[in-house]
N, C-alpha and C positions, 0 to 999 in steps of 0.2 A: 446443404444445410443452410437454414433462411441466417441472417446475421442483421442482429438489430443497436444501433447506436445508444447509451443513454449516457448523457451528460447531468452530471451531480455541479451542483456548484454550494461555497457557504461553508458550514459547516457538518461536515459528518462523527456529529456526538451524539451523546446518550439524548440530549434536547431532540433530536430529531429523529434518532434510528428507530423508532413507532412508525412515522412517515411512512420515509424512505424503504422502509421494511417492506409494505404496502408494494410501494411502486415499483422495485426488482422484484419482487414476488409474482408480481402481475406480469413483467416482462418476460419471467419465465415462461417458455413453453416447452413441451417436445422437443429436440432435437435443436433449439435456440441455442447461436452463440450470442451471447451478450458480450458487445464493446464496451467498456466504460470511460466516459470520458470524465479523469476526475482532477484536468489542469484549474478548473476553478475552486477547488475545494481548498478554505486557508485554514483550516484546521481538522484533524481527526485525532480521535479518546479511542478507550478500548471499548466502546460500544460500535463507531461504524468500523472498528477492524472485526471484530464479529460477526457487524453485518456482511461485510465484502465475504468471510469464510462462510456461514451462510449460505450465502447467493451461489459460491463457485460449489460446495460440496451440491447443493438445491438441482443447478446447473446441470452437472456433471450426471446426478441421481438420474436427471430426463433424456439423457444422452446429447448434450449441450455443450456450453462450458461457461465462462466468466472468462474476458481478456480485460488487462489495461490495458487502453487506447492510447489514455492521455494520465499524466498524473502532475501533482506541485509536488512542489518541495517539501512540504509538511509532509504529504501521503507518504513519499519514497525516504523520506528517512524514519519513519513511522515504521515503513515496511522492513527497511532495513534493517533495524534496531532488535527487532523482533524475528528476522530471519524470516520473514516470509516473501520476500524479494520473488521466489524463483517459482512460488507459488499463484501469479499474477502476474508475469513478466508476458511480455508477447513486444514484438516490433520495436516501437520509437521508446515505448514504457521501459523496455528490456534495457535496454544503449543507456538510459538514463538512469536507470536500476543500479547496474551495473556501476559508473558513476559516482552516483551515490554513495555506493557499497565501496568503494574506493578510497572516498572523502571520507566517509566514515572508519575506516580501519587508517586509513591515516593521521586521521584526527584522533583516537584510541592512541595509534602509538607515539604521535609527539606527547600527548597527556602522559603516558607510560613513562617514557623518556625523561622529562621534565621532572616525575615524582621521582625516579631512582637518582638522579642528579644531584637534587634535593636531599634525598636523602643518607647520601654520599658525604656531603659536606660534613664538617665538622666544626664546634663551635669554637670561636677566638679561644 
């Protein structure tokens, strides 16, 4: 199976996922895996997470698929937040998915923690 590299950098929003659309569209072929490498990306909206579901059902349809290669820290708590983590996950993205998904259920539960504490108390 051929395996093709595409590196996204900027933003992946509604301003651009017309583009972008274009260009994994075209990436796709037959039996393509597409890598994406999305460590430059400083922001993503529910337009390029779309797009990514898209591209990976698209993928998938041709006998392909969608990997993250690479991802920031917006994409992966983006991903996380939305449970799509394991949907995208592959190699170094995974380890760091993962992570995330960590930081993020930790951070939930110190928040959780703090409000029932809060509201525990009792006034003078």
């Amino acid at each position: 199976m051929k395996t093709l590299t595409v590196c996204l950098d900027g933003e992946l929003s509604i301003y651009r996922a017309a583009d972008l659309k274009q260009v994994l569209l075209a990436a796709l072929a037959a039996g393509t895996v597409i890598e994406l490498d999305l460590a430059g990306v400083s922001e993503i909206d529910c337009a390029g997470v779309q797009l990514l579901m898209l591209a990976k059902r698209t993928a998938l349809a041709l006998g392909g698929d969608l990997r993250l290669a690479a991802s920031s820290r917006p994409v992966l708590e983006v991903l996380a937040l939305l449970g799509l983590g394991a949907m995208f996950a592959t190699g170094a993205a995974s380890n760091n998915m993962a992570a995330s998904n960590n930081m993020a259920a930790s951070n939930n539960m110190a928040a959780s923690n703090n409000m029932a504490a809060s509201n525990n108390r009792t006034a003078p």
